[in-house]
C-alpha positions in Angstrom: 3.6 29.1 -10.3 0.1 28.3 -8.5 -1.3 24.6 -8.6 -4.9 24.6 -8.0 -5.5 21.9 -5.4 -9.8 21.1 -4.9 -11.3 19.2 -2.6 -13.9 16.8 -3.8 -17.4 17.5 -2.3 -17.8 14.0 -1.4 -16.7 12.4 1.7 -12.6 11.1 1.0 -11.5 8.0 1.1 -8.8 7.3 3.8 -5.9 5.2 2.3 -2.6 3.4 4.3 0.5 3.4 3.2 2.7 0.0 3.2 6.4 0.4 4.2 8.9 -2.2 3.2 12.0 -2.1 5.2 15.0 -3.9 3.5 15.6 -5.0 0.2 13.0 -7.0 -2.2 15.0 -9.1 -4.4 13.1 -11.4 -7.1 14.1 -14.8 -8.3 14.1 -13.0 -12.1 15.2 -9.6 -13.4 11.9 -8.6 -13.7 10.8 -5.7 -12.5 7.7 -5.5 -10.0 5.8 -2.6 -11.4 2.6 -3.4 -11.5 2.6 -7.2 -10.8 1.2 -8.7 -7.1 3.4 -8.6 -4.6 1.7 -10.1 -1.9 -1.5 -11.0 0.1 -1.9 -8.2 3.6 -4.6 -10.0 5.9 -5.5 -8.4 9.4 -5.5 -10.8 12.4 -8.6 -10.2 15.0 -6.2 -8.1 17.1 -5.5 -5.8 13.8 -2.2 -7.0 13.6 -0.7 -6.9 9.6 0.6 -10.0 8.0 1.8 -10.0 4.8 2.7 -13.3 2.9 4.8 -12.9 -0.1 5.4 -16.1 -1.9 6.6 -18.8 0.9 7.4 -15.9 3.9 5.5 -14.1 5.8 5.9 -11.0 7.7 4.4 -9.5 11.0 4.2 -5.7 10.9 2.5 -2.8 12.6 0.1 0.2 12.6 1.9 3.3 13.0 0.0 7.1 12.9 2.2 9.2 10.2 3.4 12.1 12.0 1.6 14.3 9.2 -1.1 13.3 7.1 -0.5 12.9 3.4 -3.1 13.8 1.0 -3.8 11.6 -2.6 -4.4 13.5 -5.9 -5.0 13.1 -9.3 -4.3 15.6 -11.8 -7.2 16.8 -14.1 -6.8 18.2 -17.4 -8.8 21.0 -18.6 -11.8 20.6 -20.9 -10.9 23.6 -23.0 -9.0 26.6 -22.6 -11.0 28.6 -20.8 -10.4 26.1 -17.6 -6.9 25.3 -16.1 -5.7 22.1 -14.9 -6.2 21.5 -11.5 -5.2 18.7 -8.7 -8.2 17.0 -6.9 -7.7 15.5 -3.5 -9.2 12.1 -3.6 -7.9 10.1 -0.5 -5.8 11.2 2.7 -3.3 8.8 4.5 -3.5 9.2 8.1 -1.7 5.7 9.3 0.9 3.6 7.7 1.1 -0.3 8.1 5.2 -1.1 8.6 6.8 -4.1 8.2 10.4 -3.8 9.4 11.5 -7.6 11.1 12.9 -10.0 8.9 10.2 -12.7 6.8 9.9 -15.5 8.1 9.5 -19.1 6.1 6.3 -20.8 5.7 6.5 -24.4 6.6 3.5 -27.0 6.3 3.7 -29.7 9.3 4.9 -33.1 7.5 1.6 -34.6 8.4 -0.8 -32.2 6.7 -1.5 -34.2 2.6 -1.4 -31.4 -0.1 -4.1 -32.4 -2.5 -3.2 -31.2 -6.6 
């Protein structure tokens, strides 16, 4: 069976993929899909952080030893056309957080304000 793959003719976007190592446990038995995880900042030395709830974790920029490609299927119109993959991004890089998070902890002399 063939898959038609195309190439968009306009310039693709270059994604990252985010690697989790270790287990993600919630405080419910909710699942994740589709919710916020997380807020992923880069410091001035392009170091990731990522903050998840009260933790925070220190990760890493890591080249992908081969580049992955993003697509999207399209469905055909009518019959006459047959459905097709289009490559809309590429991953290159992936940002990997593998030490363990690490508590956030206001100093006792810093006043929240509610």
């Amino acid at each position: 069976m063939q898959i038609p793959v195309r190439v968009s003719g306009e310039g693709l976007g270059e994604w990252m993929m985010v690697e989790l190592q270790g287990v993600l446990k919630t405080s419910s038995q909710l699942t994740m899909g589709g919710k916020l995880l997380g807020d992923l900042h880069f410091n001035k030395q392009g170091i990731p952080i990522l903050m998840i709830g009260h933790h925070i974790l220190h990760g890493s920029v890591q080249d992908l030893p081969k580049p992955l490609a993003v697509m999207r299927k399209v469905k055909a119109d009518d019959e006459a056309q047959e459905s097709h993959y289009s490559v809309t991004a590429v991953m290159k890089r992936k940002v990997i957080f593998k030490n363990r998070p690490k508590p956030i902890v206001m100093p006792e002399n810093v006043k929240t304000v509610v």
